[in-house]
C-alpha positions as CSV (number, residue, x, y, z in Angstrom):
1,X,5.3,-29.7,10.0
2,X,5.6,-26.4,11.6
3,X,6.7,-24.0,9.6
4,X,9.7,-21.4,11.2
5,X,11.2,-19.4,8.4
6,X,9.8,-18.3,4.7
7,X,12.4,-20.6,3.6
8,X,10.6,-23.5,4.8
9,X,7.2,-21.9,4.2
10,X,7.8,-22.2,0.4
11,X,9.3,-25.7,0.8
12,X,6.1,-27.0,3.3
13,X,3.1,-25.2,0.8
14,X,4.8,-27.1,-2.4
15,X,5.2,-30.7,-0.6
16,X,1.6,-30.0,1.2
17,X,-0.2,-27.9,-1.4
18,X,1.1,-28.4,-4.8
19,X,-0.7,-26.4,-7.7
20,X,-0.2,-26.3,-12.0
21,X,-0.4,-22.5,-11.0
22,X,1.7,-21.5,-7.7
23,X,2.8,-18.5,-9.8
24,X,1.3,-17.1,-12.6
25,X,2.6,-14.4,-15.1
26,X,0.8,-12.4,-18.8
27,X,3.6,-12.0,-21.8
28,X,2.4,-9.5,-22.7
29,X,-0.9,-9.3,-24.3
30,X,-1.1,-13.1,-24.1
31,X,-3.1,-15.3,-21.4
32,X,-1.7,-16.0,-18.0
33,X,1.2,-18.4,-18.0
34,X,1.3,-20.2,-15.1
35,X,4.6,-21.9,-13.3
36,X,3.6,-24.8,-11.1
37,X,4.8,-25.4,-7.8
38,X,7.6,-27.8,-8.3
39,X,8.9,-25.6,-10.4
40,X,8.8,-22.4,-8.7
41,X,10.9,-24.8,-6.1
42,X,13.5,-25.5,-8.6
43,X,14.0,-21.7,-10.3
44,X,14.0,-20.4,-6.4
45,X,16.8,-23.2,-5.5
46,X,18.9,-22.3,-8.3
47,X,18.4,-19.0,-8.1
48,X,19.6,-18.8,-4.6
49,X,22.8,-21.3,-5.6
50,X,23.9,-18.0,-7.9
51,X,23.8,-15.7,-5.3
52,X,26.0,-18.5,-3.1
53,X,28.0,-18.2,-6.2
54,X,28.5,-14.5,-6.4
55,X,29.6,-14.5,-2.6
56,X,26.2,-13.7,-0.7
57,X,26.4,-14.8,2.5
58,X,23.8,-14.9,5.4
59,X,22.9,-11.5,6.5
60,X,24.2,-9.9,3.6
61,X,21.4,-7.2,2.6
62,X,20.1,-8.0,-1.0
63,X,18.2,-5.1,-2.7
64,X,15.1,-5.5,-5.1
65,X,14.0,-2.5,-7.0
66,X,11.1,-3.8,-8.8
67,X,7.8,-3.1,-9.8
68,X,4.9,-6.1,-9.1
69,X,5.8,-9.0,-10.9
70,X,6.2,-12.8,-10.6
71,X,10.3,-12.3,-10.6
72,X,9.8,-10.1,-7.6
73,X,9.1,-13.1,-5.8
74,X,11.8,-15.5,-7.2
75,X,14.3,-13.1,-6.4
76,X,13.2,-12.5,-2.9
77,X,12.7,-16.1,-1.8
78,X,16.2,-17.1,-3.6
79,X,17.5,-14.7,-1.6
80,X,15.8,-15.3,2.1
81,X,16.9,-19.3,1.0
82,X,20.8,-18.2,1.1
83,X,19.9,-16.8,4.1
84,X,20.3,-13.0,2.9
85,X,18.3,-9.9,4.1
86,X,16.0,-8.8,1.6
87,X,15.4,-4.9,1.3
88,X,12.4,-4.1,-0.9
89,X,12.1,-0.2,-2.7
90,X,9.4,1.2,-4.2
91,X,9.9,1.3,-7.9
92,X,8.1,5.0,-8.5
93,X,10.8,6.4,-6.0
94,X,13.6,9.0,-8.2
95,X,17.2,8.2,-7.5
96,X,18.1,10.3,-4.8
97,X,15.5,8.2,-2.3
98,X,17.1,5.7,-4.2
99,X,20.4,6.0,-3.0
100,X,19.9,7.0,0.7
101,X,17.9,3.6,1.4
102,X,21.1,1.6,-0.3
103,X,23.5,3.7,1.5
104,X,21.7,3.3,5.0
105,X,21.1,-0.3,4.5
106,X,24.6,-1.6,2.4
107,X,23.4,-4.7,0.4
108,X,26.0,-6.6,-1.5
109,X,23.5,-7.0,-4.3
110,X,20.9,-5.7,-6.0
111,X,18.0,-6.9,-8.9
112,X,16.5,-4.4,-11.1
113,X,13.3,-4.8,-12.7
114,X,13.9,-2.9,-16.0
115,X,15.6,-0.3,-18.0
116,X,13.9,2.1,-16.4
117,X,15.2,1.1,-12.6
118,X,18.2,0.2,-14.0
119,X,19.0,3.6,-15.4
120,X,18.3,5.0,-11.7
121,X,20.9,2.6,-10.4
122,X,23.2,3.7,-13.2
123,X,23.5,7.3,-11.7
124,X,24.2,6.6,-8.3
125,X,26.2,3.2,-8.1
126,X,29.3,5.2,-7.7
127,X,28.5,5.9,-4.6
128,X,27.5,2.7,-2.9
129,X,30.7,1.1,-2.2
130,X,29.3,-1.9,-1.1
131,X,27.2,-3.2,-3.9
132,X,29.1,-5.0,-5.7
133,X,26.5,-7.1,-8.4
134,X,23.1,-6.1,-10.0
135,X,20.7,-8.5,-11.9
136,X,18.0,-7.5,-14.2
137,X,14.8,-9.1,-15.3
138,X,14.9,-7.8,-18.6
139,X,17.8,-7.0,-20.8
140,X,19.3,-3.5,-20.4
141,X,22.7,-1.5,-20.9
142,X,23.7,-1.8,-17.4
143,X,27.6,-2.5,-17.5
144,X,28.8,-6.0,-15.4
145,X,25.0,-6.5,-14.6
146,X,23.7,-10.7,-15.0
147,X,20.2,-11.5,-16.4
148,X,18.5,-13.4,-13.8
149,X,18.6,-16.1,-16.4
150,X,22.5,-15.9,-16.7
151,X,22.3,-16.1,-12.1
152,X,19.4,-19.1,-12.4
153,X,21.9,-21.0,-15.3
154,X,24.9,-20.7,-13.1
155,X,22.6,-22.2,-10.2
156,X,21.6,-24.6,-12.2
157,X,24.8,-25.7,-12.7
158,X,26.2,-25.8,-9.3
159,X,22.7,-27.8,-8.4
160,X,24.5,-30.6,-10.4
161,X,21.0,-32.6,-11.0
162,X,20.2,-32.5,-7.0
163,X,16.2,-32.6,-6.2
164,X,14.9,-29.2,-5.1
165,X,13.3,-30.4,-2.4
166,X,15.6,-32.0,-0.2
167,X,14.6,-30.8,3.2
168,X,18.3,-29.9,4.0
169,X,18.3,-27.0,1.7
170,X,14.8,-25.7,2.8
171,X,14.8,-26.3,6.8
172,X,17.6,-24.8,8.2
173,X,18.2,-20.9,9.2
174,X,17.2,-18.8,12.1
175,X,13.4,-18.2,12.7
176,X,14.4,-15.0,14.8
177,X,17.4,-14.1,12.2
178,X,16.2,-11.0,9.9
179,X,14.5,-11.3,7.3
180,X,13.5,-8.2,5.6
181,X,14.6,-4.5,6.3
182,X,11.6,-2.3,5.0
183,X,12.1,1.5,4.4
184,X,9.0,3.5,5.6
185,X,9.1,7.6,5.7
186,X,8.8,9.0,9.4
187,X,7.5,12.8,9.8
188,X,11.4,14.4,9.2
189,X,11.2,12.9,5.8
190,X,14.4,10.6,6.3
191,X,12.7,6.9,5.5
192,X,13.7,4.5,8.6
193,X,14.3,0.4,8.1
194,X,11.4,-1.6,9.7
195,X,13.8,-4.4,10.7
196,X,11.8,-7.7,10.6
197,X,12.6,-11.2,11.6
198,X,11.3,-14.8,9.6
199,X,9.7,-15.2,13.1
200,X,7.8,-11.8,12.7
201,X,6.3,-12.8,9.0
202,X,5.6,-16.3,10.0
203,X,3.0,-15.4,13.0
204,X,1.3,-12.8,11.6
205,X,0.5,-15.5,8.5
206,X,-0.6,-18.4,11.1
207,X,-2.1,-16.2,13.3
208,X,-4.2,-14.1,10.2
209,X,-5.1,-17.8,8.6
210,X,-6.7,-18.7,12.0
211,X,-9.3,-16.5,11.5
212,X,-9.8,-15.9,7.7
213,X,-9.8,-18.7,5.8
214,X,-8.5,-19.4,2.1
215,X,-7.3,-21.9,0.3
216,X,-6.3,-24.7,-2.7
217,X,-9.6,-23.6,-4.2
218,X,-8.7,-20.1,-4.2
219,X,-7.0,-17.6,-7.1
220,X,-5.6,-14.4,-5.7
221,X,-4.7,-11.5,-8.3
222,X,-1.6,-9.6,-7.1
223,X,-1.0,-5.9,-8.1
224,X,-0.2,-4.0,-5.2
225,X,3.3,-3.1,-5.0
226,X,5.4,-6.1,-3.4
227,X,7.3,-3.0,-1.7
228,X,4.1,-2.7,0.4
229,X,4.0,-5.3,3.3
230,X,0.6,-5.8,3.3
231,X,1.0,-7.4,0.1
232,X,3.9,-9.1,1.2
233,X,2.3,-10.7,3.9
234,X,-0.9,-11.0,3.0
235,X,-0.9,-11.2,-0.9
236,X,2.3,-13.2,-1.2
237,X,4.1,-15.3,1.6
238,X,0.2,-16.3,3.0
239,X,-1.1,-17.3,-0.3
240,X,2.0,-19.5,-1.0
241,X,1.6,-20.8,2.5
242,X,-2.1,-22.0,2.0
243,X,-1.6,-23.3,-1.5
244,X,-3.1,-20.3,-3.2
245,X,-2.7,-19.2,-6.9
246,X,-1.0,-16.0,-7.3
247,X,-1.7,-14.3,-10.3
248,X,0.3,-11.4,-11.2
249,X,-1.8,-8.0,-12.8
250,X,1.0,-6.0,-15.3
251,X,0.0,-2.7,-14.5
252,X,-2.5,-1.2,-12.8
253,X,-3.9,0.6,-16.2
254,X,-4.6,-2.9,-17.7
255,X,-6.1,-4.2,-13.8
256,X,-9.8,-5.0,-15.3
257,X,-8.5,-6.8,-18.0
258,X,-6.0,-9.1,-15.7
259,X,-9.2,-9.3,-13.8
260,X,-11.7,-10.8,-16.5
261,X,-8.3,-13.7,-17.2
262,X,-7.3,-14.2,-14.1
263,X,-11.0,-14.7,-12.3
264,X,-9.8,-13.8,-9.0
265,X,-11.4,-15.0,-5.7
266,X,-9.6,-13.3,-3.6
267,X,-8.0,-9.9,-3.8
268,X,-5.7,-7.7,-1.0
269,X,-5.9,-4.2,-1.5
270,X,-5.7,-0.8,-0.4
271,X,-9.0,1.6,-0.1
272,X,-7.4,3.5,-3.6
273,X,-9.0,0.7,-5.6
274,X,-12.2,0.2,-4.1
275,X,-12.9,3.7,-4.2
276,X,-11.8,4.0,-8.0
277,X,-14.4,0.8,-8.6
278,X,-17.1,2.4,-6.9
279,X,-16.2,5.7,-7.8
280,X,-15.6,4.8,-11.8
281,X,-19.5,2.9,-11.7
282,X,-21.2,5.9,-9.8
283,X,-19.2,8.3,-12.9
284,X,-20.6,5.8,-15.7
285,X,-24.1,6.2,-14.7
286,X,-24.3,9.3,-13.9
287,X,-23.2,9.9,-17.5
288,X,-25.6,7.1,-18.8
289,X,-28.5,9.9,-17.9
290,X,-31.7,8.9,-17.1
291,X,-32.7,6.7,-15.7
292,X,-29.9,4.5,-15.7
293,X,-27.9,6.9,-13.0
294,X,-31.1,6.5,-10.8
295,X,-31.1,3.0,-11.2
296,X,-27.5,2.9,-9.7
297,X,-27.9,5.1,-7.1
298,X,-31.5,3.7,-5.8
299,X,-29.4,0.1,-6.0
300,X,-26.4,1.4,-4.2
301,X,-28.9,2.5,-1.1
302,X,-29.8,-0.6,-1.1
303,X,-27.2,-2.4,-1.1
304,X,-26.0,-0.3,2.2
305,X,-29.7,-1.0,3.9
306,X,-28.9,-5.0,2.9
307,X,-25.4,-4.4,4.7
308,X,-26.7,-3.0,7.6
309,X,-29.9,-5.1,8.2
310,X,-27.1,-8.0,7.5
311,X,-24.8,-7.3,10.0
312,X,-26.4,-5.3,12.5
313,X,-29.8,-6.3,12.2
314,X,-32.8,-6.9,12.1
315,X,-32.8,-9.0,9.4
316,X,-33.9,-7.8,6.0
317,X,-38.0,-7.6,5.8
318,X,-39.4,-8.5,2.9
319,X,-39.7,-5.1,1.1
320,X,-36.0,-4.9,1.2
321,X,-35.6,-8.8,0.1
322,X,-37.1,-7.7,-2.8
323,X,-35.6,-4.7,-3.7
324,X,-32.4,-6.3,-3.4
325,X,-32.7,-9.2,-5.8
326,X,-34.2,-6.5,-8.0
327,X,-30.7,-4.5,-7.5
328,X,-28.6,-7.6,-7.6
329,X,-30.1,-8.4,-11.6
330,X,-29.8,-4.7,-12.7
331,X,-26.6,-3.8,-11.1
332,X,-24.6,-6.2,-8.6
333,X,-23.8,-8.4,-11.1
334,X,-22.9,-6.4,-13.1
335,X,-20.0,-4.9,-10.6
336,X,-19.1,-8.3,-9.8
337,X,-18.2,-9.2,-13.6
338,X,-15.6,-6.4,-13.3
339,X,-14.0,-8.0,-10.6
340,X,-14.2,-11.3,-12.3
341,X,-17.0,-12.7,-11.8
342,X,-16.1,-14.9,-8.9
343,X,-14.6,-12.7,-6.0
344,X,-15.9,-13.9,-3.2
345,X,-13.2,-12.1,-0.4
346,X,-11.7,-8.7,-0.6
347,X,-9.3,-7.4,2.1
348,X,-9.0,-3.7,2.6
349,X,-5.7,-2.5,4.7
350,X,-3.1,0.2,4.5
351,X,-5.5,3.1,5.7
352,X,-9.0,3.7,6.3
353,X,-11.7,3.0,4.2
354,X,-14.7,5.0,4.0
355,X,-17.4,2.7,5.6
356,X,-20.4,3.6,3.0
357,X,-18.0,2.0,0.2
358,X,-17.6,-1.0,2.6
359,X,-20.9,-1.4,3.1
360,X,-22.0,-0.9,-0.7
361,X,-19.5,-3.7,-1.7
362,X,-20.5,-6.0,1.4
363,X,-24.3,-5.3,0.2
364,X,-23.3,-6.1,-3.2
365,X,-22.3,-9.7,-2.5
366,X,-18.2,-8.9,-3.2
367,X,-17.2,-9.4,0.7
368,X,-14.5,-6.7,1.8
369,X,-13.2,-6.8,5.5
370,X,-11.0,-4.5,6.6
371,X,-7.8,-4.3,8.8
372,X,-5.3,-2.9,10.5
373,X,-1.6,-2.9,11.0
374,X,1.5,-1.1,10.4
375,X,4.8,-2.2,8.4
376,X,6.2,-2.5,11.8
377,X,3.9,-5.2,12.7
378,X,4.5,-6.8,9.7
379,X,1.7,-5.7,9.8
380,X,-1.6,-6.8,10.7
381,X,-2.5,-6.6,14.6
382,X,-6.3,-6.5,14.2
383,X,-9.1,-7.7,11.4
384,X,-12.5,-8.5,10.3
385,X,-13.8,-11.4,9.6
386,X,-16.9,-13.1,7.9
387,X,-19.4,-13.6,9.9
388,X,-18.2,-11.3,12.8
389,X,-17.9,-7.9,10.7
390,X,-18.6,-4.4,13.1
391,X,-18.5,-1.5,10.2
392,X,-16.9,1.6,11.3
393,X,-14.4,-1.0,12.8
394,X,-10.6,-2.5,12.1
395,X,-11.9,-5.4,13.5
396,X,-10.4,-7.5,16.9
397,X,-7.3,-8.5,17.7
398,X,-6.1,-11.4,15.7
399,X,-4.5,-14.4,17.9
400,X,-1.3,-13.9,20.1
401,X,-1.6,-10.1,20.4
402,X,-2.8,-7.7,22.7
403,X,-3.6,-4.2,22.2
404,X,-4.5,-1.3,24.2
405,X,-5.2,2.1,24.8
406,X,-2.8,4.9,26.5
407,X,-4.2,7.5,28.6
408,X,-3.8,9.6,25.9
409,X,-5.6,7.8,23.3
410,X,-3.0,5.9,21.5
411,X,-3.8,2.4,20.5
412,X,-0.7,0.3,22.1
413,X,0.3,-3.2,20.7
414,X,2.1,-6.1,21.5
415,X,2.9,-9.6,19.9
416,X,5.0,-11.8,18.0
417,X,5.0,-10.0,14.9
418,X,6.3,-6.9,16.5
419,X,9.6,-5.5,14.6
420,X,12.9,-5.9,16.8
421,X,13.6,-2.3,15.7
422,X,14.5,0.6,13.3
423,X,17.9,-0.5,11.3
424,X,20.8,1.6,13.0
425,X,18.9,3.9,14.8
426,X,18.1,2.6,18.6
427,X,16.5,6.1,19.3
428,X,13.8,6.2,17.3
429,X,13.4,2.5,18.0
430,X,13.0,3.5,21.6
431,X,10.8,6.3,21.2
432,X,8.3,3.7,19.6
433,X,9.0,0.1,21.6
434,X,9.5,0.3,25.1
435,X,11.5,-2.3,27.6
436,X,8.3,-4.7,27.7
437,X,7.8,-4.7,23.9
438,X,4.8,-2.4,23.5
439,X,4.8,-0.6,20.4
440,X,3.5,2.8,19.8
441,X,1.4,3.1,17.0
442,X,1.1,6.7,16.1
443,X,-2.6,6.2,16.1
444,X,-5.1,7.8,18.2
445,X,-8.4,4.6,18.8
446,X,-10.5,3.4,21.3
447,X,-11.9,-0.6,21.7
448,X,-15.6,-1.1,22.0
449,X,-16.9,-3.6,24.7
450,X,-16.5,-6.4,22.1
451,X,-13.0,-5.7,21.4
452,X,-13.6,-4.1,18.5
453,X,-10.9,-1.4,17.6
454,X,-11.7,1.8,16.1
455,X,-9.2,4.5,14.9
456,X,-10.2,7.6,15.2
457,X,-7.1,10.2,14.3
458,X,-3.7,10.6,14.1
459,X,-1.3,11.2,16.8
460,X,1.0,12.8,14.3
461,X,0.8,14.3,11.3
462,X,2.2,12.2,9.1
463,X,-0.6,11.1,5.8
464,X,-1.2,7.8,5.1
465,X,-3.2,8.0,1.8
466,X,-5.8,5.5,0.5
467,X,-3.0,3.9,-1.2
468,X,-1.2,3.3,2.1
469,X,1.9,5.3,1.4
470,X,3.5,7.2,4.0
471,X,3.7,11.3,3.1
472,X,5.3,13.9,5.8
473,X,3.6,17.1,5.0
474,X,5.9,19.7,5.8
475,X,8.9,19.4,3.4
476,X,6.6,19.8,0.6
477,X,4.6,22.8,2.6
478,X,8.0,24.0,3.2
479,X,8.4,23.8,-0.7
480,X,5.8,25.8,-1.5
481,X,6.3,28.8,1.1
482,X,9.8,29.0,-0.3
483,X,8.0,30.6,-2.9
484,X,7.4,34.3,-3.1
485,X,4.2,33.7,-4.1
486,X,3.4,31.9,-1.6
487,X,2.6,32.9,2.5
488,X,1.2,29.8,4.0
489,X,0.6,26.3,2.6
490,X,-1.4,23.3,3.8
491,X,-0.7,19.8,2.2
492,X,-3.8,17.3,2.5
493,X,-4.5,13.6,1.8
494,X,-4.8,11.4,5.0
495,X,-7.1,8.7,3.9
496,X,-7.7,10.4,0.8
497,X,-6.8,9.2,-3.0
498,X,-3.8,12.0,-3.7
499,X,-2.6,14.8,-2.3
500,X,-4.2,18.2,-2.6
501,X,-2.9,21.7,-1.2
502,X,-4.9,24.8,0.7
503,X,-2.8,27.9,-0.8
504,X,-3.0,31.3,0.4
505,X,-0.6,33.6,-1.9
506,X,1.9,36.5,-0.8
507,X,-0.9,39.2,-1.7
508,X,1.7,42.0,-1.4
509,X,3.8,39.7,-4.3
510,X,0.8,39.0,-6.2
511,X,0.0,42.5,-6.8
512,X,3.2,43.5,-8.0
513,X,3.0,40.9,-10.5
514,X,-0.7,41.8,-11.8
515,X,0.2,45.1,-11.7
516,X,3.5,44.3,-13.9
517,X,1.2,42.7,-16.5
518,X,-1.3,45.4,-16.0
519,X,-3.9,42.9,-15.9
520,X,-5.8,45.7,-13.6
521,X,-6.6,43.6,-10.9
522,X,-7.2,45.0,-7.1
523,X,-9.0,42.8,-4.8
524,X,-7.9,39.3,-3.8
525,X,-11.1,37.6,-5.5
526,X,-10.2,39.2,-8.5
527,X,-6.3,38.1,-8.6
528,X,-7.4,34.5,-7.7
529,X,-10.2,33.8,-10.6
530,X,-7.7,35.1,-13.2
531,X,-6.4,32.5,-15.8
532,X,-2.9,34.2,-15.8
533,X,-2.8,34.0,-11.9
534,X,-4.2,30.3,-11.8
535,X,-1.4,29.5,-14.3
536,X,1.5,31.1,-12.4
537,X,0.6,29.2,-9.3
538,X,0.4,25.8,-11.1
539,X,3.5,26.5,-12.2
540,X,5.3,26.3,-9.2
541,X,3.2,23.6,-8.1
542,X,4.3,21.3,-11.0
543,X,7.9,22.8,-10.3
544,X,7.7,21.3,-7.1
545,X,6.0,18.1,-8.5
546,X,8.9,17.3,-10.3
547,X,11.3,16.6,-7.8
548,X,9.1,13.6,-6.3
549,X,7.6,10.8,-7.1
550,X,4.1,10.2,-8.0
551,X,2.2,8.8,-4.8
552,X,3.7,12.3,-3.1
553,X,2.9,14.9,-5.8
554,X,-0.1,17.6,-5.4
555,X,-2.7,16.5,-7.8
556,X,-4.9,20.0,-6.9
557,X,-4.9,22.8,-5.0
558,X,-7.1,25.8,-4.1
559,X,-5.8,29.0,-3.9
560,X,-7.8,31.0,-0.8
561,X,-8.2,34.6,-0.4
562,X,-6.9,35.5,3.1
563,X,-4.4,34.4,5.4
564,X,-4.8,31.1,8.0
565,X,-5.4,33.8,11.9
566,X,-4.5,33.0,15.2
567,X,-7.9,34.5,16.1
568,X,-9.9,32.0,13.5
569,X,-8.3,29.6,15.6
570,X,-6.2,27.8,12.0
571,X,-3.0,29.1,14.1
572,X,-1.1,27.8,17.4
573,X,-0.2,30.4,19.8
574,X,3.3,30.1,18.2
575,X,1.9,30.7,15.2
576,X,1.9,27.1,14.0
577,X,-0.5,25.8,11.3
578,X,-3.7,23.6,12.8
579,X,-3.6,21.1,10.5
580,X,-6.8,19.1,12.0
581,X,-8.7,22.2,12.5
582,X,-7.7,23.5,9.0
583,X,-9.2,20.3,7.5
584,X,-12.1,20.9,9.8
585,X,-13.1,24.9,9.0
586,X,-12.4,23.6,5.2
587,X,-14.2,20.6,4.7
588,X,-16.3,21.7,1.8
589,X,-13.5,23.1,0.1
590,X,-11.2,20.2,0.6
591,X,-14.5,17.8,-0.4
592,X,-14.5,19.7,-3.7
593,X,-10.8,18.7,-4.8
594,X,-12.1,14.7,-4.7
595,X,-15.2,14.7,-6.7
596,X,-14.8,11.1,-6.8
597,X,-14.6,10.2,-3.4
598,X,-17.6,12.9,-2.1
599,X,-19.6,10.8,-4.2
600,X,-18.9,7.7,-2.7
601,X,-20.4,9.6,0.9
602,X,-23.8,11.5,-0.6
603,X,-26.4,10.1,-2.3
């Protein structure tokens, strides 16, 4: 049957597609335990009969402040089955961000992962009126809140002994009602809510399905945060849509281990873990010495000739036929039992990934293909696919959508999965979505005569690291010229790993305090290689570290020795900072503060 709503997603993949291992979870050092799909059915209907219980209604917002993890799911599909609005938050975010999402969005409900999250809630539930229930995974101090096996129990019991799968409690509900509110940061700081329908979800995951394929036969290791949409969609709701195993990771720290259990075939990711893969083997050999880091590095240009010749021809001659199955014994398979053993599709999304790492993995015989999309377009307008790869690329527009290019080099979209807005705030949703539903992407691309996409910049300055998160700059440059120490401040880390500062001090401050501490220090050179100085301005960085969470903290920074001129050309005629040409006039100093990732472009 056609499938409208997630609802009915769920209900169609179980009837259709069973599996012994819809869902599967560790217990802690133990092996995966899996949940099959009749059963995930049955916890999801009687979790979504205790909500009915506590007085959820349809379109009543329901919270989940979680980190990755199999209950993530229940929760959010018991939720979407009563026909509430689900609001995902990242778990690393401190209580403050916390509280303005809940405030903005008003859920009657919220679940809470752990003591941890729970304790956040604990400080600010005062102030949110509207929330009037909390349940936790785990067991913690929380006053009032349910377990979410006290909510499934009370289900349980209202479900009287009624089968699970009675159509009648799957079908139902609006395919253009909302689904999910999703909080993503806009360049003032103040997160916005990606409002986004059943309707949106479901397209994007028949439309993406039409031209990757993956299936029964398939396991799919799950460990970005379900926060993320592009592990929503494409991780979550379209493996349970095409009968696919979903195997949960517990942390990233302990990801190669839930690798070598789980045996993954398929995994969605951002470019942060690729590059860590590639850029913890290239480390390892070069440590190994001689001549094992030649080895690796001789196999890894080979594996991006075999890419190349692959892909963009001509074919591979014999020379490098041999070379590679050399490479593939030594080396390949070798990377390959890291990821398992038997990945045999990787999906790259979020933000850009360096196209020598792509091609090394491609070479390599671990498949990545990349995409693009944003959260509001739920999100993927454009993608690679086997067989039809362009490197460099984001890949072609998938089915039903249309993209193109403004005259001033923004890449314009348009399609079912568009949002229908920003929650509560019809100005910014009209500065982005115009009367015939194009949406402005904030990204600066052009299309090749195939119809291939390629971005190229951004129109604004928000970051969007390698981990996909969404970083506005300036209140944390604005931090650190707040400083007396501090004259001018340049946060970077758009497609990169973490975030990193350029930091010229207040030299006129400085010298008072060297001269205070009579280190004897005159020049700038001098004031910036002592320890004592080096110290005093990590200080304030980890000052300012404190006061956010982790994907937005400065990891390093590099203190320069003159000021950012209007006549160097690092300054607007208003005196403005140039971030581009900053990052441009910089490059080898901003190379230097990702070791890691310069390795992944020079041999």
């Amino acid at each position: 049957m056609t499938v409208r709503t997630i609802p009915e997603l769920l209900w169609t993949a179980v009837r259709e597609r069973p599996r012994p291992d819809c869902l599967a979870y560790r217990d802690g050092d133990g092996p995966y335990v899996p949940i099959p799909s009749a059963r995930v059915l049955e916890r999801v209907r009687d979790l979504s009969l205790g909500l009915r219980s506590l007085g959820v209604a349809p379109g009543d917002r329901v919270a989940i402040l979680s980190e990755n993890r199999h209950e993530w799911a229940l929760a959010d599909l018991a939720a979407l089955a009563c026909g509430a609005i689900t609001v995902p938050i990242y778990p690393t975010l401190l209580a403050p961000a916390i509280e303005y999402i809940l405030a903005d969005c008003e859920p009657v409900a919220i679940f809470l992962s752990s003591p941890e999250q729970a304790a956040k809630f604990a400080v600010i539930r005062g102030h949110l009126p509207t929330l009037r229930h909390a349940v936790t995974f785990e067991s913690t101090d929380l006053a009032g809140a349910l377990t979410l096996r006290q909510l499934e129990d009370t289900g349980h019991a209202a479900a009287a002994g009624a089968a699970a799968d009675d159509a009648a409690y799957w079908t139902g509900g609006d395919p253009h009602g909302v689904c999910s509110i999703i909080y993503t940061s806009g360049t003032t700081g103040n997160p916005k809510g990606v409002v986004l329908t059943h309707a949106n979800f479901v397209s994007d995951i028949v439309n993406v399905t039409k031209i990757v394929y993956f299936g029964p036969e398939d396991v799919c290791l799950s460990f970005l945060p379900l926060s993320h949409v592009l592990e929503r969609m494409a991780g979550y709701y379209s493996m349970i849509y095409r009968g696919v195993a979903i195997y949960y990771a517990r942390r990233f720290d302990t990801l190669g281990e839930d690798m070598a259990l789980a045996r993954p075939t398929m995994m969605i990711s951002v470019p942060r873990l690729y590059e860590k893969i590639h850029g913890g083997a290239a480390n390892a050999a070069s440590a190994a010495g001689f001549p094992k880091r030649q080895i690796f590095f001789w196999a890894r240009r080979v594996a991006i000739r075999w890419a190349e010749a692959t892909v963009d021809g001509p074919a591979p001659g014999l020379g490098l036929k041999v070379a590679h199955a050399i490479a593939d014994r030594l080396v390949y398979t070798k990377l390959r039992a890291k990821l398992g053993g038997r990945v045999r599709l990787m999906v790259s999304g979020g933000a850009p990934l360096n196209a020598r790492i792509i091609k090394f993995f491609n070479g390599a015989g671990a498949l990545i293909l990349e995409g693009y999309g944003l959260t509001e377009t739920s999100p993927v307008l454009t993608c690679n696919k086997v067989g039809a790869i362009r490197f460099g690329s984001v890949g072609r527009v998938i089915p039903e959508t249309e993209v193109k290019i403004a005259a001033d080099g923004e890449i314009l979209c348009r399609g079912p999965q568009v949002m229908r807005g920003y929650y509560k705030n019809e100005t910014a949703t009209r500065e982005v979505l115009d009367a015939d539903g194009w949406l402005a992407t904030g990204d600066i691309g052009h299309l090749d005569a195939d119809g291939y996409l390629f971005i190229t910049d951004r129109k604004k300055e928000l970051i969007v690291t390698a981990g996909g998160k969404n970083i506005a700059p300036q209140p944390l440059e604005n931090s650190l010229i707040a400083d007396k120490y501090i004259a001018q401040a340049v946060v970077i880390g758009d497609r990169r790993s973490y975030l990193t500062a350029l930091i010229v001090p207040d030299f006129a401050n400085l010298k008072h305090y060297v001269d205070h501490r009579e280190l004897g220090l005159t020049t700038p050179a001098e004031m910036l290689a002592h320890p004592r100085v080096q110290r005093l301005f990590q200080r304030i960085v980890d000052g300012i570290n404190a006061d956010h969470p982790g994907f937005s903290q400065i990891r390093k920074h590099t203190l320069l020795p003159r000021e950012f001129t209007l006549a160097d050309g690092e300054l607007t005629p208003t005196l403005k900072i140039k971030r581009f040409e900053i990052g441009r006039l910089y490059r080898s100093v901003i190379d230097g503060m990702y070791p890691v990732e310069a390795s992944g472009v020079d041999d």
